[in-house]
N, CA, C and O atoms as a GROMACS GRO file, in nm:
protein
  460
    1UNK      N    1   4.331   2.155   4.454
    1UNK     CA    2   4.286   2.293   4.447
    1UNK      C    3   4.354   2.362   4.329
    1UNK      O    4   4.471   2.335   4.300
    2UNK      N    5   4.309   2.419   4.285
    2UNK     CA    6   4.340   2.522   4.140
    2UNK      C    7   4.396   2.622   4.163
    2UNK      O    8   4.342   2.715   4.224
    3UNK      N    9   4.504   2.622   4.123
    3UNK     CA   10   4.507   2.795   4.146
    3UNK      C   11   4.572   2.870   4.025
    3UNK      O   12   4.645   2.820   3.939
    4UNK      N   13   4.537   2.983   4.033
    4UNK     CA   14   4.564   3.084   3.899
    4UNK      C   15   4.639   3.142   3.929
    4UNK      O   16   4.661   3.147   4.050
    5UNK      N   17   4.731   3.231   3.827
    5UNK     CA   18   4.834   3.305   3.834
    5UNK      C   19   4.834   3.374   3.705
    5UNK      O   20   4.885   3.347   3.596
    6UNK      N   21   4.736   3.508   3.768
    6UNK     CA   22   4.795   3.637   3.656
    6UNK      C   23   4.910   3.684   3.674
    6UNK      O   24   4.968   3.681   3.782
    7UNK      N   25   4.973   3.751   3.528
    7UNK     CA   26   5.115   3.859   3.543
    7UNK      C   27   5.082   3.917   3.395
    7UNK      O   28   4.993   3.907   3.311
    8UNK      N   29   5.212   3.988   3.415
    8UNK     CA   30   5.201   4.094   3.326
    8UNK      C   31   5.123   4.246   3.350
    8UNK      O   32   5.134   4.333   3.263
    9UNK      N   33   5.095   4.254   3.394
    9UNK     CA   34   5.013   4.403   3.480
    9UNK      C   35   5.154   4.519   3.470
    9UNK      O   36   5.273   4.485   3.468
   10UNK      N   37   5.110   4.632   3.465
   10UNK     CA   38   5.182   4.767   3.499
   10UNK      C   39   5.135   4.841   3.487
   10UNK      O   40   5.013   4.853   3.471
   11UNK      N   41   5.257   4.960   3.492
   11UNK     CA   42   5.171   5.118   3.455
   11UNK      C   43   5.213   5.101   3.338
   11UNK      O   44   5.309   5.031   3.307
   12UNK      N   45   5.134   5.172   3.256
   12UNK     CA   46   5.140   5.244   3.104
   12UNK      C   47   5.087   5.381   3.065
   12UNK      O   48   5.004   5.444   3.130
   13UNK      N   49   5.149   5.424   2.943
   13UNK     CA   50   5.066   5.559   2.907
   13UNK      C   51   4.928   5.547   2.835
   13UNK      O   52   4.894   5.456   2.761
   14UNK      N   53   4.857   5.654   2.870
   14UNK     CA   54   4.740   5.627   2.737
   14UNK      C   55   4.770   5.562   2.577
   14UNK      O   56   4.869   5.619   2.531
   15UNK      N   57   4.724   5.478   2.496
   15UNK     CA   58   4.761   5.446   2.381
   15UNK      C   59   4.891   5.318   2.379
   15UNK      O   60   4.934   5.267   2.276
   16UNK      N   61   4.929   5.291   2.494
   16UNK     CA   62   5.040   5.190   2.497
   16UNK      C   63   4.988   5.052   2.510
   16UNK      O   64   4.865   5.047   2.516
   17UNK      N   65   5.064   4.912   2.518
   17UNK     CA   66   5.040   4.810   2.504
   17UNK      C   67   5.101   4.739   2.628
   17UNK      O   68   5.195   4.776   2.697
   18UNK      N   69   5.010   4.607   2.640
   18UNK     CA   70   5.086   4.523   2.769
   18UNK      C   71   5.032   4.393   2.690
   18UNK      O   72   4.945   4.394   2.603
   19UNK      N   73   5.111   4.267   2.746
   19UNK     CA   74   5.084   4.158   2.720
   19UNK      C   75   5.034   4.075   2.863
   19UNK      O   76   5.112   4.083   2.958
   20UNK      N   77   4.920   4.004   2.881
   20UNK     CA   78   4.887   3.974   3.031
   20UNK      C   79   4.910   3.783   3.027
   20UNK      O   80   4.900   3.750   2.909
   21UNK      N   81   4.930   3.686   3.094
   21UNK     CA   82   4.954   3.592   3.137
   21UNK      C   83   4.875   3.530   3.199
   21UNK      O   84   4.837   3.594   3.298
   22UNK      N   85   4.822   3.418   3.189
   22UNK     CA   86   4.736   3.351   3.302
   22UNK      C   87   4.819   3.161   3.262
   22UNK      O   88   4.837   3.092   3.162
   23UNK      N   89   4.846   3.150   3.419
   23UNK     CA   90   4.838   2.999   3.391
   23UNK      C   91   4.771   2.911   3.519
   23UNK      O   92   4.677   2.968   3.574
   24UNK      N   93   4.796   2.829   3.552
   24UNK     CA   94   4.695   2.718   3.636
   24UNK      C   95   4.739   2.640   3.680
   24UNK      O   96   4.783   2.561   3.596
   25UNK      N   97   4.761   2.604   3.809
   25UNK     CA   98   4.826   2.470   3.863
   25UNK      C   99   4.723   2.398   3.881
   25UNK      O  100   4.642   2.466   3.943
   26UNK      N  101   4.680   2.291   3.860
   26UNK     CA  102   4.551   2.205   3.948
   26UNK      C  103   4.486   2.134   3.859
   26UNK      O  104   4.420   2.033   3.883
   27UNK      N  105   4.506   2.186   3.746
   27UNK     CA  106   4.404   2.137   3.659
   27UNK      C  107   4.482   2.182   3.512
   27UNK      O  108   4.604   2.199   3.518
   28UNK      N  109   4.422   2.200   3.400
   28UNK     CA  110   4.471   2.211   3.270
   28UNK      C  111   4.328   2.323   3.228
   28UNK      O  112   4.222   2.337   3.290
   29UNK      N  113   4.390   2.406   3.066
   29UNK     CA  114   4.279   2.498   3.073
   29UNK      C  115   4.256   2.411   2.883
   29UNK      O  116   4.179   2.472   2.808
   30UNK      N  117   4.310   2.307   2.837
   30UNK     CA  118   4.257   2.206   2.732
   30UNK      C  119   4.126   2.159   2.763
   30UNK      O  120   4.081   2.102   2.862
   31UNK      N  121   4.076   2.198   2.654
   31UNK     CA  122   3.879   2.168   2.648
   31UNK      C  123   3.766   2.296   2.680
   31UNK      O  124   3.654   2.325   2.636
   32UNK      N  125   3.850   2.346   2.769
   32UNK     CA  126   3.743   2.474   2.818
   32UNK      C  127   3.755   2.645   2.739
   32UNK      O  128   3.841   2.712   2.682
   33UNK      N  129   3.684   2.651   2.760
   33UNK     CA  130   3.597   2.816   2.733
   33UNK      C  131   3.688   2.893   2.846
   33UNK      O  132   3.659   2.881   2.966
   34UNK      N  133   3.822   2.989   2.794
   34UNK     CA  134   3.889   3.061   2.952
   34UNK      C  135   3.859   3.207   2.899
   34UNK      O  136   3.838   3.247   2.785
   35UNK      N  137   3.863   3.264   3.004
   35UNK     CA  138   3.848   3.415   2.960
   35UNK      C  139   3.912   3.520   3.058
   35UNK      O  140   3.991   3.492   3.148
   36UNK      N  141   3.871   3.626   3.030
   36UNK     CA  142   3.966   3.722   3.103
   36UNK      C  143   3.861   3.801   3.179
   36UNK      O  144   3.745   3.783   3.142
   37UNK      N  145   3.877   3.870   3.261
   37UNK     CA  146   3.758   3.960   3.391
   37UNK      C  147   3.839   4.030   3.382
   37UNK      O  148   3.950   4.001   3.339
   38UNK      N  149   3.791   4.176   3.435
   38UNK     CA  150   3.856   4.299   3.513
   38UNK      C  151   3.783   4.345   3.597
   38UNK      O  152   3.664   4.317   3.604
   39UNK      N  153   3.852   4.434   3.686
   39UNK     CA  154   3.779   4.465   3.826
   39UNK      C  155   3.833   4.591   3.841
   39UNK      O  156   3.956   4.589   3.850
   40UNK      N  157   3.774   4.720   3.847
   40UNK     CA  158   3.816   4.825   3.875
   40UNK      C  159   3.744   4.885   3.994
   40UNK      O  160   3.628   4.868   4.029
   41UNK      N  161   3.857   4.976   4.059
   41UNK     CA  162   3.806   5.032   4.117
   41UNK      C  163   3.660   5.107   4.239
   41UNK      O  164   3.651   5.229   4.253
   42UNK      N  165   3.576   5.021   4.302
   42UNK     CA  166   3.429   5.076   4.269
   42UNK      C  167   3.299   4.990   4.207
   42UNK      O  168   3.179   4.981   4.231
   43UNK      N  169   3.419   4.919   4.091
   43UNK     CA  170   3.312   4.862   4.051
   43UNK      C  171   3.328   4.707   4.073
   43UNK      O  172   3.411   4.657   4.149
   44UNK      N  173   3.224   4.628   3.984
   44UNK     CA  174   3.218   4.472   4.008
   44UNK      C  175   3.309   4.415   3.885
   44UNK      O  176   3.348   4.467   3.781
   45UNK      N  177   3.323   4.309   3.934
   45UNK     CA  178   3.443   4.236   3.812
   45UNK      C  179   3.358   4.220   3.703
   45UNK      O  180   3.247   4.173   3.729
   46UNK      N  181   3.380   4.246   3.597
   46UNK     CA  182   3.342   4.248   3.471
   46UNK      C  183   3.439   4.108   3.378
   46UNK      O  184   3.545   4.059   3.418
   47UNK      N  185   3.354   4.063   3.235
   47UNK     CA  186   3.378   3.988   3.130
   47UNK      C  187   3.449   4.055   3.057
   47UNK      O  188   3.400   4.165   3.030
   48UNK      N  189   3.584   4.025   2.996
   48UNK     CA  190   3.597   4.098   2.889
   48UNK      C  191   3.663   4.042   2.767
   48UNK      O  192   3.683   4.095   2.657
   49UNK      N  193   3.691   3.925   2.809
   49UNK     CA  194   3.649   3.850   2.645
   49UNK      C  195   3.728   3.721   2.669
   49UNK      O  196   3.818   3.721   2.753
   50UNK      N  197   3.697   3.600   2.593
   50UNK     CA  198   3.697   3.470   2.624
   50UNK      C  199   3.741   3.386   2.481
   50UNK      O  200   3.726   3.440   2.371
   51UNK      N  201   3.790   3.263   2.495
   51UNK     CA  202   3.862   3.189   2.363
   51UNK      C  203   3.820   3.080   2.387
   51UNK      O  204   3.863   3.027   2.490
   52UNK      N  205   3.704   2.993   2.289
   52UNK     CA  206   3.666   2.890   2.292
   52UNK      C  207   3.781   2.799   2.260
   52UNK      O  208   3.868   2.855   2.192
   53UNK      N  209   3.804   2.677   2.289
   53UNK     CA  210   3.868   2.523   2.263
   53UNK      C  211   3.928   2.558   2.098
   53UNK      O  212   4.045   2.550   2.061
   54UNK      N  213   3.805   2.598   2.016
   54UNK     CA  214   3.878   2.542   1.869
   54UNK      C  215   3.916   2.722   1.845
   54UNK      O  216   3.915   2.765   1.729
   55UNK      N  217   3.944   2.808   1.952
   55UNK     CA  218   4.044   2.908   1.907
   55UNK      C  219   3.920   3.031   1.890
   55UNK      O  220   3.959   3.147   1.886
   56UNK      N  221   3.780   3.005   1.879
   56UNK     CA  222   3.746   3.094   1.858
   56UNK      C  223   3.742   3.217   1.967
   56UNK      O  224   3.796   3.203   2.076
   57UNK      N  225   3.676   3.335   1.932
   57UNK     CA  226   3.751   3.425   2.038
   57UNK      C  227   3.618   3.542   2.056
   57UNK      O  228   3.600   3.605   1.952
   58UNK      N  229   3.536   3.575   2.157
   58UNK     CA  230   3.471   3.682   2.141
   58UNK      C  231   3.531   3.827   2.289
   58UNK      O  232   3.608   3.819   2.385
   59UNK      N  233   3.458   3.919   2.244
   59UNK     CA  234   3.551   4.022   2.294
   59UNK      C  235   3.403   4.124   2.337
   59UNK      O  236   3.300   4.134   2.270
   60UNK      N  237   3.426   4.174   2.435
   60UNK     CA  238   3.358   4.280   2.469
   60UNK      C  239   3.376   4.402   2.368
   60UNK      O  240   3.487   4.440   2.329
   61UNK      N  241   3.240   4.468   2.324
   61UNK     CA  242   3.248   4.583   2.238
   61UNK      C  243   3.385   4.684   2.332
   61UNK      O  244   3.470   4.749   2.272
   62UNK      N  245   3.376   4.675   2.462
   62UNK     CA  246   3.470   4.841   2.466
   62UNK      C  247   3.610   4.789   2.453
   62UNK      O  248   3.701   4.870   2.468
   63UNK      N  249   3.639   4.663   2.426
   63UNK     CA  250   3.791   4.645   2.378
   63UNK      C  251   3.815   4.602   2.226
   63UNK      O  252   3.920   4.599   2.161
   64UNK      N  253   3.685   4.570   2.190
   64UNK     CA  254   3.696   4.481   2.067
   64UNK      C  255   3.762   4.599   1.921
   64UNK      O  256   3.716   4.703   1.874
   65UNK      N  257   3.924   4.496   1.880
   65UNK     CA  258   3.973   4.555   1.816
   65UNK      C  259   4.102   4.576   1.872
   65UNK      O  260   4.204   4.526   1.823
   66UNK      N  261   4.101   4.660   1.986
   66UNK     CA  262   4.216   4.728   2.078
   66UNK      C  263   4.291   4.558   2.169
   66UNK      O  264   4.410   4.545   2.198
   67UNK      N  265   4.173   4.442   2.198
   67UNK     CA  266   4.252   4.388   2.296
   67UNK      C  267   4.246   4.224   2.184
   67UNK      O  268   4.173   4.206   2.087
   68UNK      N  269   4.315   4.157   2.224
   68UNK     CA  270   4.366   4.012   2.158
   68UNK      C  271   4.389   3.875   2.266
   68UNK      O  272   4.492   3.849   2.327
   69UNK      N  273   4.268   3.805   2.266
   69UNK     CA  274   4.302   3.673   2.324
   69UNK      C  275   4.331   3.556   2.285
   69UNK      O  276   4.268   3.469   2.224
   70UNK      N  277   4.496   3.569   2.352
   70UNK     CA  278   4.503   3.351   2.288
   70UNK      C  279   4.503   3.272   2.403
   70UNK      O  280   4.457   3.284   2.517
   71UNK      N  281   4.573   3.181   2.335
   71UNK     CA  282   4.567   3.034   2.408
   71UNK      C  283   4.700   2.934   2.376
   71UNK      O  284   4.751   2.908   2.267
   72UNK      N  285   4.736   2.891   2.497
   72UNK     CA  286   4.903   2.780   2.448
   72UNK      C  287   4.839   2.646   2.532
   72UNK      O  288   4.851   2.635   2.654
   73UNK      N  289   4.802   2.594   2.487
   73UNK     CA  290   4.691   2.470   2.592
   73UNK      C  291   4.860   2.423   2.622
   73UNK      O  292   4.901   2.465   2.731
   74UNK      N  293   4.941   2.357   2.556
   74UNK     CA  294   5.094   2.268   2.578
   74UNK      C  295   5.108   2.368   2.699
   74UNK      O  296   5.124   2.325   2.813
   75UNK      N  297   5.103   2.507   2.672
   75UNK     CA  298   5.178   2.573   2.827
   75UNK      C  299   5.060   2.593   2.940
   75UNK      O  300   5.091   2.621   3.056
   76UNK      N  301   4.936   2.580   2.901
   76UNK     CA  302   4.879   2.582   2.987
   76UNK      C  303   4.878   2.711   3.007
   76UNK      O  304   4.883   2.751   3.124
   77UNK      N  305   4.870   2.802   2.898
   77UNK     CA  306   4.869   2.953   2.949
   77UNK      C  307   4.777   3.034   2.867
   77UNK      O  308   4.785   3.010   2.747
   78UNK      N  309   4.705   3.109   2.897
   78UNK     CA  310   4.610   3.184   2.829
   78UNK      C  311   4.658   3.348   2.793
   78UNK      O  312   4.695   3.396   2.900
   79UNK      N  313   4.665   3.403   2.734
   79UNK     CA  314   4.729   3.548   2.702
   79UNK      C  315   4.626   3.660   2.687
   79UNK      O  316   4.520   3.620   2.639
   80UNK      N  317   4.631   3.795   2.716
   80UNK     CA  318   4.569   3.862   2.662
   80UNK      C  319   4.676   4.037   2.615
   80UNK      O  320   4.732   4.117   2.691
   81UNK      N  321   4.667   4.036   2.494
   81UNK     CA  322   4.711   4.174   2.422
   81UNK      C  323   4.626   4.266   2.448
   81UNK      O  324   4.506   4.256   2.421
   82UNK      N  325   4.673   4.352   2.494
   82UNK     CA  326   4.646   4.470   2.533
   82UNK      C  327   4.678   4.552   2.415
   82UNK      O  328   4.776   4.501   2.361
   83UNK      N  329   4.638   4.656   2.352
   83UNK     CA  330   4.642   4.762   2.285
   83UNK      C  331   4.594   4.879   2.266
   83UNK      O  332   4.472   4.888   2.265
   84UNK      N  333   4.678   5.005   2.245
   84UNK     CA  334   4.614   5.117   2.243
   84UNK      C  335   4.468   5.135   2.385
   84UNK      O  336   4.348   5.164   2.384
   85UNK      N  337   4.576   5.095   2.492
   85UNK     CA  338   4.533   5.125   2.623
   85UNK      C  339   4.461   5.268   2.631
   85UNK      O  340   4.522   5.363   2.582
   86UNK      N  341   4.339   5.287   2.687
   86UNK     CA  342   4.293   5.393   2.757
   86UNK      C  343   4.275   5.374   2.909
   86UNK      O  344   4.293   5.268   2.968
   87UNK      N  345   4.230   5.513   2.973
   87UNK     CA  346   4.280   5.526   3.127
   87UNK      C  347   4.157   5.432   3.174
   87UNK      O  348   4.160   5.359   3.273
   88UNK      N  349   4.043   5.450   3.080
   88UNK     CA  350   3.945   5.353   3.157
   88UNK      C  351   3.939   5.187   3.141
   88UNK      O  352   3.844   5.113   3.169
   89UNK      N  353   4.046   5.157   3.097
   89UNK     CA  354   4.115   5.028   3.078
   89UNK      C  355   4.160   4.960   3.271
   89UNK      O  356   4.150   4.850   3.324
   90UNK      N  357   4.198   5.066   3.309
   90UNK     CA  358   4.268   5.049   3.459
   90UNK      C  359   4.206   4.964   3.549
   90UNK      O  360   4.104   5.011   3.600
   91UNK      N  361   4.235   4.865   3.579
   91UNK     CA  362   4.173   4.774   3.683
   91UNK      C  363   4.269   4.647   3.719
   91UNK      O  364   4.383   4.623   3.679
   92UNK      N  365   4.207   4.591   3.786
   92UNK     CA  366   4.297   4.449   3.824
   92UNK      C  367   4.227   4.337   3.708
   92UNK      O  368   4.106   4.324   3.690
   93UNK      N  369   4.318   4.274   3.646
   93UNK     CA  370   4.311   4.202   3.538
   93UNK      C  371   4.280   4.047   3.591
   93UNK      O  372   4.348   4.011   3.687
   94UNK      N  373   4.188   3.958   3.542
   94UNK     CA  374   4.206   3.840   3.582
   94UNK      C  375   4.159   3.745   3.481
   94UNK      O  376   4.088   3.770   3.384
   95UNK      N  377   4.217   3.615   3.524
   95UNK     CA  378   4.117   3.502   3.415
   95UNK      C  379   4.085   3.410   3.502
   95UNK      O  380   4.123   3.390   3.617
   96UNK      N  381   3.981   3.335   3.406
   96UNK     CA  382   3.914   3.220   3.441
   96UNK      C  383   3.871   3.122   3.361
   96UNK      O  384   3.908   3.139   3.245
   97UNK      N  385   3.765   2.963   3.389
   97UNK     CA  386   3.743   2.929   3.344
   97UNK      C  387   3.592   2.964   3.263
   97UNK      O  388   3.520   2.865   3.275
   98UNK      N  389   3.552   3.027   3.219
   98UNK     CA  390   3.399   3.042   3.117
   98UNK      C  391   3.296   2.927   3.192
   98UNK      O  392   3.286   2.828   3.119
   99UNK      N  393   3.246   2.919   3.272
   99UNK     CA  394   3.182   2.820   3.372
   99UNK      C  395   3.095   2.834   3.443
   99UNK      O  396   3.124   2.932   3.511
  100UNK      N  397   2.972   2.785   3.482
  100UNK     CA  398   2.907   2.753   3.608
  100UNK      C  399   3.017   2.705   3.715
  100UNK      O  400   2.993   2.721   3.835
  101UNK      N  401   3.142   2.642   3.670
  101UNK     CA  402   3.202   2.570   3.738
  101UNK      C  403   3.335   2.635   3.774
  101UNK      O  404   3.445   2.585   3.749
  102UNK      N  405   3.306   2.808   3.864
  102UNK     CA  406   3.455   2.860   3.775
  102UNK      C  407   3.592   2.818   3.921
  102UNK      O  408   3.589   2.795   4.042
  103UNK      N  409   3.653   2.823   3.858
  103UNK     CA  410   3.780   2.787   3.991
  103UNK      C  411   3.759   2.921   4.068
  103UNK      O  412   3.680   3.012   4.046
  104UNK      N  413   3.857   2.905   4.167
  104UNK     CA  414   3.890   2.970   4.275
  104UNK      C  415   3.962   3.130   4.180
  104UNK      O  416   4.060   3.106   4.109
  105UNK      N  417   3.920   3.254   4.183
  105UNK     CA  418   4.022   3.369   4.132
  105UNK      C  419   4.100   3.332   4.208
  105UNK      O  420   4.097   3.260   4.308
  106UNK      N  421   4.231   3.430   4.112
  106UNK     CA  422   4.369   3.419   4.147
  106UNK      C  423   4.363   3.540   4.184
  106UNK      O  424   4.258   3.599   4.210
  107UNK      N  425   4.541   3.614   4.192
  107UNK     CA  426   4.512   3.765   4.279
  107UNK      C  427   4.500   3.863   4.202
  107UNK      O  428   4.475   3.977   4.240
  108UNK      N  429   4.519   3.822   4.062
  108UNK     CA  430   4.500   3.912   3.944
  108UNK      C  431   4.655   3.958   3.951
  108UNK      O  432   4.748   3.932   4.028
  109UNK      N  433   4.633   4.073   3.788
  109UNK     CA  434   4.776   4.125   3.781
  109UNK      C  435   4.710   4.298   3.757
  109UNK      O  436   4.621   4.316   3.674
  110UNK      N  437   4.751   4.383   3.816
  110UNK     CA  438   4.665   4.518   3.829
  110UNK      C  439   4.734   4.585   3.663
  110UNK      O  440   4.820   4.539   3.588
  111UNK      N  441   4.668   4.681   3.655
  111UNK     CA  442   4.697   4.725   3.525
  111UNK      C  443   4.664   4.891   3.529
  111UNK      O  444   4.549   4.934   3.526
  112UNK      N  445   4.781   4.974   3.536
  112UNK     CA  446   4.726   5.094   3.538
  112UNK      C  447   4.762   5.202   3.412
  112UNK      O  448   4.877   5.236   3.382
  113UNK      N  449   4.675   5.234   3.367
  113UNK     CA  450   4.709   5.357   3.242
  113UNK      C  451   4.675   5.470   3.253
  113UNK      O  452   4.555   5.494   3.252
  114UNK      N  453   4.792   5.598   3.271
  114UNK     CA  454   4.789   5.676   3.272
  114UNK      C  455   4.780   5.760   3.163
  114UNK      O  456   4.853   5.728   3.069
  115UNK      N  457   4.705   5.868   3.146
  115UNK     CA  458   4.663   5.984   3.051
  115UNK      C  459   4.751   6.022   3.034
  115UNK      O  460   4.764   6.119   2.960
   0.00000   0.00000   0.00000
C-alpha cells in the first residue's frame, strides 16, 4: 500500500512564501507525472500543477509564476514553492501521482494565508 506524506503547511501572511513536501512509502515517484491538488474549504480538490519525468513542469494559470514545482526522484520527494501567497491560496495542500492510476491521498499539509 502507498502512502503519501504531505508537510510543510502553515499560517502565513498575504504575499509570503512556504515550501511544501511530498514523499511516498510503497512505491517510488521515478518515471511518473506527480503533481500537487488543493482542497479548500467548500470546494472540490482541484489540479494545480504537475512535473513530468524529464523535469518538465506545467502550472495552473492562478499560480503560474507565484508557485514552483520540483522533483528529487534519489529522495523520492516532490516539492512545491509557494510564493507571494494570497488568502485565496488557503486550502489543504496535497500530491499525487498524474494518473488514471492515482494512489491512495495522503492527509495533506493545510496551508493558511492570512490578509
Amino acid at each position: 500500500q502507498v502512502q503519501l506524506v504531505e508537510s510543510g503547511g502553515g499560517l502565513v501572511q498575504a504575499g509570503g512564501s512556504l515550501r511544501l513536501s511530498c514523499t511516498a512509502s510503497g512505491s517510488t515517484f521515478s518515471g511518473k507525472r506527480m503533481g500537487w491538488y488543493r482542497q479548500a474549504p467548500g470546494h472540490q480538490r482541484e489540479y494545480v500543477a504537475s512535473i513530468f519525468n524529464n523535469g518538465n513542469t506545467l502550472c495552473e494559470d492562478d499560480v503560474e509564476g507565484r508557485f514552483t514545482i520540483s522533483r528529487d526522484d534519489d529522495k523520492n520527494t516532490v516539492y512545491l514553492q509557494m510564493n507571494s501567497l494570497k488568502p485565496e491560496d488557503t486550502a489543504v495542500y496535497y500530491c499525487n501521482w498524474v494518473s488514471s492510476w492515482q494512489w491512495p491521498w495522503g492527509q495533506g499539509t493545510q496551508v493558511t494565508v492570512s490578509s
